[in-house]
C-alpha positions in Angstrom: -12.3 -5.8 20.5 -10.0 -4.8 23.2 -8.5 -1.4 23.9 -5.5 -0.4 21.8 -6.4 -2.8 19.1 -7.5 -2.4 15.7 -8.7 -4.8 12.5 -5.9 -4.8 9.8 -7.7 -3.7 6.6 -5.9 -6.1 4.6 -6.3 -9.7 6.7 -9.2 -8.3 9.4 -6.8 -9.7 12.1 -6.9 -8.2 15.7 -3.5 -6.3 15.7 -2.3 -4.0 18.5 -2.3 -0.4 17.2 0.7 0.1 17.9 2.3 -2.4 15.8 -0.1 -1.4 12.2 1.9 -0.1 9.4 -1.0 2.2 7.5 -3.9 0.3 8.9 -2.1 -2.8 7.9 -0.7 -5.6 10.5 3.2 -6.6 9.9 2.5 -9.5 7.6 0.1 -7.6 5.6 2.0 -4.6 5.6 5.3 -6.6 4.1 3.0 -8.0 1.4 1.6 -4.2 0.6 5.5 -2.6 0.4 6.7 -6.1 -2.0 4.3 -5.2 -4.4 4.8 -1.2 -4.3 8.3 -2.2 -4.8 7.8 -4.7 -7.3 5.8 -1.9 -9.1 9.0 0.7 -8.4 11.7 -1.9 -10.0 9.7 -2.8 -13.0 9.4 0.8 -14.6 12.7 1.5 -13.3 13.7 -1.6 -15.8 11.1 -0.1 -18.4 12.9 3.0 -18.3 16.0 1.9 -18.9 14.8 0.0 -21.7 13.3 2.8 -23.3 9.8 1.1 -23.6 7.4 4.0 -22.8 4.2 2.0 -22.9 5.0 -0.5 -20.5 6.6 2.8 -18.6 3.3 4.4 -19.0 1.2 1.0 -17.4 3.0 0.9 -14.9 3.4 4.4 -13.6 -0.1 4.4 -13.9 -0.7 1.1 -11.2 1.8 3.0 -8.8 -0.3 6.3 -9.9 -3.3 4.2 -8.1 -2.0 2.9 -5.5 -0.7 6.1 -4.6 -4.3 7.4 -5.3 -6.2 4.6 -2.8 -3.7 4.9 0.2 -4.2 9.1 0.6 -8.1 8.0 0.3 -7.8 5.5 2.4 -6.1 7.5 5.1 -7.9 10.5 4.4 -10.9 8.5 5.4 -9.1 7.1 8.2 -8.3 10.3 9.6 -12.1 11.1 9.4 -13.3 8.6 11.6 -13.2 8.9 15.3 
């Protein structure tokens, strides 16, 4: 591995550092923030249909992925 680079932890592609999102390369990182998003816009929609349970789900998959990316950077931040 060359100097200044590092393996995106979602495809294990060589990526300069300097263009990783979160430990994630560009293409990788667009995928992550689609899917957070998607995640956002359906409770938003379960919300405003007054559907608690699928509220509930779903708040708790974003309550996860929250949950892995402060681990994940936690343990980035560990490593030297």
């Amino acid at each position: 591995m060359k100097v200044g680079y590092k393996f995106c932890r979602g495809c294990g592609a060589e990526t300069n550092c300097a263009d990783l999102v979160s430990g994630y390369c560009p293409s990788c990182a667009k995928v992550h923030v689609a899917r957070l998003s998607e995640y956002q816009r359906q409770y938003e929609a379960a919300v405003a249909a007054g559907d608690a349970s699928a509220s509930g789900k779903i708040a708790a998959l974003i309550s996860r992925y929250e949950q892995s990316e402060r681990l994940r950077l936690k343990d980035a931040r560990r490593v030297k």
